[in-house]
N, C-alpha and C positions, 0 to 999 in steps of 0.2 A: 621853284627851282631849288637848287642844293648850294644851300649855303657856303661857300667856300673857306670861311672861317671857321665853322667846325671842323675840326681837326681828326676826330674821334674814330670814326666808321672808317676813314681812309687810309692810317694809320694802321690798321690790321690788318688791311689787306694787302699792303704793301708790304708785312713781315710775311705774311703767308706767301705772299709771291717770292719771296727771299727763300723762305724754308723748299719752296718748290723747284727753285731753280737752283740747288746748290749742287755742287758736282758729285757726281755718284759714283763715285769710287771705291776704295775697300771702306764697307761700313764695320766700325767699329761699336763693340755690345760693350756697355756700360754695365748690365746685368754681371756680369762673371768678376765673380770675388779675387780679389788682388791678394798674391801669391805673399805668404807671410815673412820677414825676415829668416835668415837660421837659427836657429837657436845655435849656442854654446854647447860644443860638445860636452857630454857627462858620461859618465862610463854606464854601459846599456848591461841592466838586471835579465840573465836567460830567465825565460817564462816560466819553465818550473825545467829543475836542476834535474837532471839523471842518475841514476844512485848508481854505480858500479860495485856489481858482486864479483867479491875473490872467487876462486877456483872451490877453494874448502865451502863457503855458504852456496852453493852452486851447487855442490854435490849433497851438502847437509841438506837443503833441502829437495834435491832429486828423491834421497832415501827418503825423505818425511813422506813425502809424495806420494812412494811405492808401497812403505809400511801403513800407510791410509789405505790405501787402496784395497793391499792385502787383507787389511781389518773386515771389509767389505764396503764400504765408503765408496760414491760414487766419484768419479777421478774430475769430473768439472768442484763438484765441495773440495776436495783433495787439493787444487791446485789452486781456489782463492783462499786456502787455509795458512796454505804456505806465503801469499800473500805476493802471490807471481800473477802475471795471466797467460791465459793456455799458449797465447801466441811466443814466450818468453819459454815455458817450459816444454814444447813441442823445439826452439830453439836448442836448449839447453839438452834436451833429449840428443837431438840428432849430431850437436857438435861433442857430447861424449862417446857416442857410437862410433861416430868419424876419430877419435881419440882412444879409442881402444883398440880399434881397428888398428890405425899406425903402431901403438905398440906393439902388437901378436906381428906385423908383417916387420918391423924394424927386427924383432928379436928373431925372426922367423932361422935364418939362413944360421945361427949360433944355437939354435936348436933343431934344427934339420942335422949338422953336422954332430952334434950329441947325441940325437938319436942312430943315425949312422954309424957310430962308435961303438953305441948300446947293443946294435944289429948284428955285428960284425961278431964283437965277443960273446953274445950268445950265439950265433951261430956254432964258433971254433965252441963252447962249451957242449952245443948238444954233438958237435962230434967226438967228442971226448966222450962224453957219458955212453952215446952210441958204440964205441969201440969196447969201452969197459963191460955193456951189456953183451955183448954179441962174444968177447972173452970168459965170459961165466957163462953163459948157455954153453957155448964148448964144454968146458969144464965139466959142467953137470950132465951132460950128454952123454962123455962117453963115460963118467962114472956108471950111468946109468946101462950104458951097452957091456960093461964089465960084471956087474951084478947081471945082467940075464946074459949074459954067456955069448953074446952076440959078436963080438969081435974075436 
C-alpha cells in the first residue's frame, strides 16, 4: 500500500489540480515587453534639412540647364550636372512658364491699349499720305493733259 508519509507524489498533484482548476478569465501574456517610460523631451534633429533655392539660383540654373542642352548634352546628364533632379527641374520648369505667363497676361490690357493708340495713329497717318498722294497724281495729270493738248 501507499505509504501516507510520503509526502512527495501527492504534493504535485495537488498543485496540478490547483493550476487546473483556477478560473479562466481574461488570461494575461507575460510574453509582451512592458511599455518603456518617456523619455525627456529633447529638441527632435529633421532627417535631412531642405535646401531652399532663391528665385536667381532657380533660374541660374534653368539657364545652366538649357545652355547644356543646347551644347548637345543629353538633358537627364544636364539636370544631375546642375545638381537638381528631373522631378525638381520639370517643377521649376513649369512654375516659370506658369510665371511668365501671369506677366504677358498682367501687362496684357496696358499693351492692347498701346497698340491701339499705335493703330489708330497710323491709321490717321496712311490717310494723310493717302490724300497727299492722290493730290500729286492730280497735279501730274493734268500737267500731263496740258503738254498733249488734251484739255
Amino acid at each position: 500500500m501507499v505509504d501516507e508519509s510520503n509526502a512527495g507524489p501527492v504534493a504535485p498533484a495537488v498543485v496540478a489540480d490547483a493550476e487546473v482548476k483556477a478560473p479562466t478569465g481574461k488570461k494575461r501574456s507575460s510574453s509582451r515587453p512592458q511599455k518603456a517610460p518617456p523619455e525627456p523631451a529633447q529638441p527632435k534633429m529633421p532627417a535631412a534639412k531642405r535646401r531652399g533655392y532663391s528665385e536667381q539660383e532657380r533660374s541660374e540654373k534653368l539657364r545652366l540647364i538649357e545652355t547644356k542642352v543646347s551644347e548637345g548634352n543629353i538633358l537627364k546628364d544636364a539636370i544631375k550636372s546642375a545638381g537638381i533632379s528631373e522631378q525638381t527641374y520639370y517643377h521649376w520648369k513649369g512654375a516659370a512658364k506658369s510665371a511668365a505667363r501671369k506677366d504677358i497676361e498682367g501687362t496684357s490690357p496696358l499693351w492692347a491699349a498701346d497698340e491701339f493708340a499705335e493703330l489708330v495713329r497710323l491709321e490717321e497717318e496712311n490717310q494723310r499720305l493717302r490724300k497727299q498722294l492722290a493730290e500729286k497724281l492730280r497735279t501730274e495729270n493734268t500737267e500731263l493733259r496740258k503738254r498733249l493738248g488734251l484739255d
